[in-house]
C-alpha positions in Angstrom: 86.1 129.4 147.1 84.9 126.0 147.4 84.9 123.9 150.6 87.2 121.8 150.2 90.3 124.5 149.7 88.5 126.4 152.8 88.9 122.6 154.5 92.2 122.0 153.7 93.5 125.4 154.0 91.5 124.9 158.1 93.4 122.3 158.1 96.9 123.8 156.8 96.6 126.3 159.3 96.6 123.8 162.4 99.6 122.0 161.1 101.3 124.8 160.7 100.9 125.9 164.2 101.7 122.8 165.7 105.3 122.5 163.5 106.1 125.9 164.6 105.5 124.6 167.9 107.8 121.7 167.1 110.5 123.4 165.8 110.6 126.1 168.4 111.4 123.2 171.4 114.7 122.5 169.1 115.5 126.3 170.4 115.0 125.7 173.7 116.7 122.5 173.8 119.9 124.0 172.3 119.9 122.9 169.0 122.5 125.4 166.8 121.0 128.2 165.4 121.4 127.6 161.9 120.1 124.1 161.9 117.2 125.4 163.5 117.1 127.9 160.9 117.3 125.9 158.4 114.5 123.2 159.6 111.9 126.6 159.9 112.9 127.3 156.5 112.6 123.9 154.9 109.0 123.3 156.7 107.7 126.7 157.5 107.9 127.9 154.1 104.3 127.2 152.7 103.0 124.3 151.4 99.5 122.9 150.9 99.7 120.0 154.1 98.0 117.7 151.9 99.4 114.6 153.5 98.6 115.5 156.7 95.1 116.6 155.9 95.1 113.1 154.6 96.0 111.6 157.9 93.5 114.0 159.8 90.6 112.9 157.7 91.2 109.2 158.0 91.8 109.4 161.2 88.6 111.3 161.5 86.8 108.0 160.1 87.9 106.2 163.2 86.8 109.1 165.8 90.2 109.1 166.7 92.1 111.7 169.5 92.2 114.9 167.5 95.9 115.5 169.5 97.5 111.6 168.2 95.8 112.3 164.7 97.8 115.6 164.3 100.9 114.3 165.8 101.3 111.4 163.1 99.9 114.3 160.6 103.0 116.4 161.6 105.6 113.5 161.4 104.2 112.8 157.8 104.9 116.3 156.8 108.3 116.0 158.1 109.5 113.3 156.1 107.7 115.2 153.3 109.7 118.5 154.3 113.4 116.7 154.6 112.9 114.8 151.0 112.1 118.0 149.4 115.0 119.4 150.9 117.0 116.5 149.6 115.3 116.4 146.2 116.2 120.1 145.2 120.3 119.4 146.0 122.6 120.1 143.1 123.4 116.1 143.4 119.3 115.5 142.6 117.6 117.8 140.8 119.6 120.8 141.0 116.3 123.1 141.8 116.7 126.6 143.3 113.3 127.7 143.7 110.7 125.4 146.1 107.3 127.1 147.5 108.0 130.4 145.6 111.2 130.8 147.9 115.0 129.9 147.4 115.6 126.6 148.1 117.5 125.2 151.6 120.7 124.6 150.0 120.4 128.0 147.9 119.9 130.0 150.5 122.1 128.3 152.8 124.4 126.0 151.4 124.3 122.4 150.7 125.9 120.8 153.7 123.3 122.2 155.7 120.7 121.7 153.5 121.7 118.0 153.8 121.9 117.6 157.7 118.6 120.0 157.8 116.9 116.8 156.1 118.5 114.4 158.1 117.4 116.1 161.9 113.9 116.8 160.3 113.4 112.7 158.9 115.1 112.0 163.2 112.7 114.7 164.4 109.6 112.6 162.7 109.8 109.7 164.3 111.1 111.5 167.4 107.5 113.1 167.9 105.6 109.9 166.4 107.7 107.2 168.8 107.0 109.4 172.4 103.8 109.0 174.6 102.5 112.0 173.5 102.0 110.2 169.8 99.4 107.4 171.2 98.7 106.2 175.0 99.3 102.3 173.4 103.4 102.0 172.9 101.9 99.0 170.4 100.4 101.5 168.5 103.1 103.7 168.3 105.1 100.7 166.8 103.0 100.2 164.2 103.1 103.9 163.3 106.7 104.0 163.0 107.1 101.1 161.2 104.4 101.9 158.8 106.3 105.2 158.3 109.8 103.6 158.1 108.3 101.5 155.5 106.9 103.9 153.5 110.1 106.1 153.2 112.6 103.8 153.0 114.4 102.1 150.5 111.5 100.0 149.6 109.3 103.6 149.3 110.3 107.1 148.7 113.8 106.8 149.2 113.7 103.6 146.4 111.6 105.6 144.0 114.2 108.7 144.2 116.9 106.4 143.0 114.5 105.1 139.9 113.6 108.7 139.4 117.3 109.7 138.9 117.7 106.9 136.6 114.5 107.6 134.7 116.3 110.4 131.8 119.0 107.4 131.2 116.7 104.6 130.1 117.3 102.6 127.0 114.9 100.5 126.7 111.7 100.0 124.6 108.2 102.1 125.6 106.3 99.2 127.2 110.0 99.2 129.9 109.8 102.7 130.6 105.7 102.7 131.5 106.4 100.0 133.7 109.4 101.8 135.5 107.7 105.1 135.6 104.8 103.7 137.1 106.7 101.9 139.6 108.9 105.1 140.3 105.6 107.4 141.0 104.1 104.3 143.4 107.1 104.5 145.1 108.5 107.9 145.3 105.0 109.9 146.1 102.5 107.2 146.1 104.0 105.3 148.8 104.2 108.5 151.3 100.4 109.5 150.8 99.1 106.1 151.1 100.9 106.1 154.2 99.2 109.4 155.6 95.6 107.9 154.9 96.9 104.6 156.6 98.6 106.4 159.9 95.2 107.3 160.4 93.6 104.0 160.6 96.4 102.5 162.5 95.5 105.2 165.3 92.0 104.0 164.9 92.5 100.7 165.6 90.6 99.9 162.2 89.8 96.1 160.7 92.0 94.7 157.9 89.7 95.5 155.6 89.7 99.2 156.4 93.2 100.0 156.5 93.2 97.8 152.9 90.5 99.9 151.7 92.3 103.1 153.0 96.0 101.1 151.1 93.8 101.6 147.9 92.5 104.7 148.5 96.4 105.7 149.1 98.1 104.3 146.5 95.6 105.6 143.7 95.6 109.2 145.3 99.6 109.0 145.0 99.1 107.8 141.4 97.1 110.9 140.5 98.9 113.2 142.3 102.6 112.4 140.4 100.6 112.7 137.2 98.8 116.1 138.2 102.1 117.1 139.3 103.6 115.9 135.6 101.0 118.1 134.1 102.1 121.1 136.0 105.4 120.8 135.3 104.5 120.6 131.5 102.1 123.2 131.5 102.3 125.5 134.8 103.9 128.7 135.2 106.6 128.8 137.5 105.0 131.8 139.3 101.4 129.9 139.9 103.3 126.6 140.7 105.7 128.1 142.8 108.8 125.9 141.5 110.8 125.6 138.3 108.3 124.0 135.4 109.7 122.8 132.2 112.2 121.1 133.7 111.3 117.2 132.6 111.3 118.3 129.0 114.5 120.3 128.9 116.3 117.4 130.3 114.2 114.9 128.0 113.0 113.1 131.0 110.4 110.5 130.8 107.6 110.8 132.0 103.9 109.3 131.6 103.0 112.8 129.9 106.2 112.5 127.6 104.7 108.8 126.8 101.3 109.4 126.4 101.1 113.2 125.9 98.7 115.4 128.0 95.3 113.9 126.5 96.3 110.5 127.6 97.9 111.1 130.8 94.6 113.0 131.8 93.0 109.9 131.0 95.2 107.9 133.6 95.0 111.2 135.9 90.8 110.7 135.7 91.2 106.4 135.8 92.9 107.1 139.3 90.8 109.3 140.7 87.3 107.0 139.8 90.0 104.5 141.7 90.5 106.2 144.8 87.0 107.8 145.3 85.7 103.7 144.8 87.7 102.4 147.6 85.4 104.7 150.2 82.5 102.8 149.6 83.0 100.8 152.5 82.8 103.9 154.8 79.3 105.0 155.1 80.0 108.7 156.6 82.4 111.4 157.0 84.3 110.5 153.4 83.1 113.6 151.6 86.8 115.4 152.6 88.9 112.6 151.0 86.1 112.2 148.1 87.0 115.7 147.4 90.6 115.3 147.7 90.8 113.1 144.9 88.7 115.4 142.8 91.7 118.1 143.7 93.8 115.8 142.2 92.2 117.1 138.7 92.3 120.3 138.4 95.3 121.3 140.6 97.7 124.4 139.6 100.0 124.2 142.0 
């Protein structure tokens, strides 16, 4: 195994530890029993922590508090955790399978798939906005507006609508690059460009950092929609651990139905050279996020 799944793995294991400790205060502060079910189920169910490794490692450029860096790391994942949750409902993409396990609304049922998502996106900037997320309340600001930002209407929640729309366009080739592209910046790229810049927010870093980091981001979040494309166009559903095929049964577009696999591995490579360039700037400690973006190429799953 290489070091970089060893790292992130590390990494996963951390996160992991510290949701569970989230999710367990919900208990003891009498939250039902089925939402809290549902919220273990939704975040606790796998999942690679990529965007919080993200965070961690930026952060990690800055020498910042190891306890702030993995609080904002946490709150990223939970806005992660409640879109998924979202994303699979009958109304969105109708998927039943997520993480190799039944979805939240197939194994409970949609309402409470849908008010899962909603407590986990309150319980992200619940644990990001207290003391515990940074001494400086300034600081905290920043994070929950850069957060807010990010997965709002002018982010993930914006790109979810143009992804939805994307299967009903009617327009010529040249229309639908530039809506995919614009979907894929906003519905994934926006959230990890986010989770490098959390990190130099906590770090106090120049303009010029957190714009390098902005790059960095947004051409990460580029690769990873296309990687994640590729899977679902040429994974197995087993090794994935979702539903693949699905874009071309319901003749979705999709910069791999554009280009075709040859291409969109070109883009895939374009992005990566992208992202790995924007670390220049940093003189040490980048080797985690250069090999991020080189995970970005030969993911399978």
């Amino acid at each position: 195994m290489s070091p970089f799944p060893v790292l992130l793995g590390n990494a996963a294991t951390h996160i992991d530890a510290e949701l569970s400790r989230i999710l367990d205060r919900e208990t003891d502060r009498g939250t039902p029993p089925r939402l809290v079910s549902a919220m273990r189920h939704a975040v606790l169910g796998g999942g690679k922590r990529f965007r919080p490794f993200l965070t961690l490692q930026s952060a990690a450029l800055f020498g910042v508090e190891p306890s702030f860096a993995q609080t904002a790391a946490c709150a990223v994942e939970l806005i992660h955790c409640y879109s998924l949750v979202h994303d699979d409902l009958p109304c969105m993409d109708n998927d039943e399978l997520r993480r190799g396990r039944p979805t939240v609304w197939k194994a409970y049922d949609e309402w409470t798939a849908v008010l899962a998502g909603d407590a986990l996106q309150s319980l992200a900037f619940e644990i990001l906005s207290a003391p515990t997320g940074h001494d400086n309340p300034t600081i905290r600001a920043e994070l929950v507006l850069a957060l807010s930002c990010a997965g709002g209407a002018g982010g993930m929640v914006g790109g979810q609508i143009l992804d939805l729309e994307a299967d009903k366009l009617q327009v010529g080739p040249h229309g639908d690059i530039a809506h995919i592209t614009r979907l894929q910046a906003m519905k994934t790229g926006k959230l990890i460009a986010v989770a490098c810049e959390l990190g130099a927010i906590l770090g106090k870093a120049s303009p010029e950092d957190v714009k390098a980091l902005k790059i960095y981001g947004d051409a990460l979040g580029f690769a990873f929609q296309i990687s994640d494309d590729l899977l679902d166009a040429e994974g197995q559903t087993e090794e994935v651990g979702k539903a693949t095929g699905k874009d071309a049964a319901a003749g979705k577009a999709t910069l791999v139905s554009l280009f075709g696999v040859t291409e969109a591995r070109h883009h895939l490579d374009q992005a990566i050279d992208q992202a790995i360039a924007a670390l220049e700037r940093f003189s040490a400690r980048t080797q985690p996020l250069i090999d991020a973006a080189n995970y970005m190429g030969r993911r399978t799953h």
